[in-house]
C-alpha positions in Angstrom: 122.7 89.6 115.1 120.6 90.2 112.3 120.6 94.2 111.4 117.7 93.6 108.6 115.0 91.8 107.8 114.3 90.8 104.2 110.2 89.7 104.0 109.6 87.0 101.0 106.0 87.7 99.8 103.6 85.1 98.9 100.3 86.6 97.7 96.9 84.1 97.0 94.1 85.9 95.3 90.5 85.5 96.2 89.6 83.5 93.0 92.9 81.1 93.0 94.0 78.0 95.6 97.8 79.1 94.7 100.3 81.3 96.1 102.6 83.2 94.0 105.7 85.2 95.4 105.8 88.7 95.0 108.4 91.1 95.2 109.3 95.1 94.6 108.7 98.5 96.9 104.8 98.3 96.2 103.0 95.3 95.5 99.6 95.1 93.9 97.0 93.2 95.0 93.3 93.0 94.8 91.1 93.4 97.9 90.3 89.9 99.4 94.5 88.5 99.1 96.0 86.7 101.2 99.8 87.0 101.9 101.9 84.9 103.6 105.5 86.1 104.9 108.8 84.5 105.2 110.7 86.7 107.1 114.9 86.6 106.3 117.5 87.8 108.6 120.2 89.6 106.9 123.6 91.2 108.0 125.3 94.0 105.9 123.1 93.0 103.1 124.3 89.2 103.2 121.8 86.3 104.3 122.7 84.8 107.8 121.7 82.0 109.3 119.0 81.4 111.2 115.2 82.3 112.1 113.2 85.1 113.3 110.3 85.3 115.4 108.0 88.8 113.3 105.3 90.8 114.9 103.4 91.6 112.1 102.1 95.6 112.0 99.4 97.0 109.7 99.2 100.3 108.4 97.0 102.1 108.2 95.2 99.4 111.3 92.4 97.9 110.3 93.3 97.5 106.5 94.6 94.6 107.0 93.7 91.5 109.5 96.0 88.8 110.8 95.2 85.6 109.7 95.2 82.6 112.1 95.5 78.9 111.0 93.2 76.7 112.4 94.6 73.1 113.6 91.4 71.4 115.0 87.9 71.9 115.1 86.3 70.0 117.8 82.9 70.2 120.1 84.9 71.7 122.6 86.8 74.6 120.3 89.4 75.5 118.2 93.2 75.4 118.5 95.0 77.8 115.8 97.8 79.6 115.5 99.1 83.0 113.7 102.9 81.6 113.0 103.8 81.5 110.0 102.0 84.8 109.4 99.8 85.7 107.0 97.2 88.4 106.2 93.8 89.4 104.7 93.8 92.6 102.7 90.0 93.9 103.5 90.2 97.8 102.4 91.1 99.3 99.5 94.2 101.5 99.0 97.7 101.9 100.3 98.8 99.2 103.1 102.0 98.8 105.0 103.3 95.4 106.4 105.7 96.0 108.9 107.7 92.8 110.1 109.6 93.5 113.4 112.1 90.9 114.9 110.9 91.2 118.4 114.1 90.1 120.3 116.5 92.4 118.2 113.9 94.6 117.4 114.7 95.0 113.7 111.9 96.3 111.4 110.9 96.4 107.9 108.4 97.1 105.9 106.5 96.4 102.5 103.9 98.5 100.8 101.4 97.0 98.7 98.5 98.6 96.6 94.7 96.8 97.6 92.8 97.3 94.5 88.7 97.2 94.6 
């Protein structure tokens, strides 16, 4: 049972098609980024093995928006999905991921920076 969760930080800029990871207490990123998470359960500090399902939390709400990847488009709708998650950065100023594994209900969380 997992007693941390480690987030891996990719981060795509408006301008760029490429992800690059990012890591450190406060990442900096200008407004517009996407980031993707890989979340990575941990046990006394040491990797485990394994996956966790993450309920992705912004802070301040609304600073952020869950992005959903779409699967189909078709006359009669779309099928998407928000695993793996990722988000769009959309105001300006301090943000707070939070990644919570929801079955042993294990949280942590990564500030980044949103720039104009």
């Amino acid at each position: 049972v997992p007693d941390e969760i480690s987030v891996v930080s990719w981060i795509r800029s408006p301008e760029t098609e490429t992800f690059e990871e990012k890591q450190g207490e406060n990442i900096s990123v200008p407004l517009g980024a996407q980031a993707a998470f890989i979340p990575i359960p941990k046990y006394e500090g040491e990797r485990i093995i394994g996956d966790v399902d993450v309920e992705i939390t912004v802070d301040p709400p609304g600073a952020a928006t869950v992005g959903y990847n779409i699967e189909t488009v078709s006359e009669d709708g779309v099928t998407a999905n928000s695993s793996p998650a990722s988000i769009y950065f959309v105001e300006s100023g301090t943000v707070s991921i939070g990644a919570t594994d929801i079955i042993n209900n294990v949280t942590t969380w990564q500030q980044f920076t949103v720039g104009e």
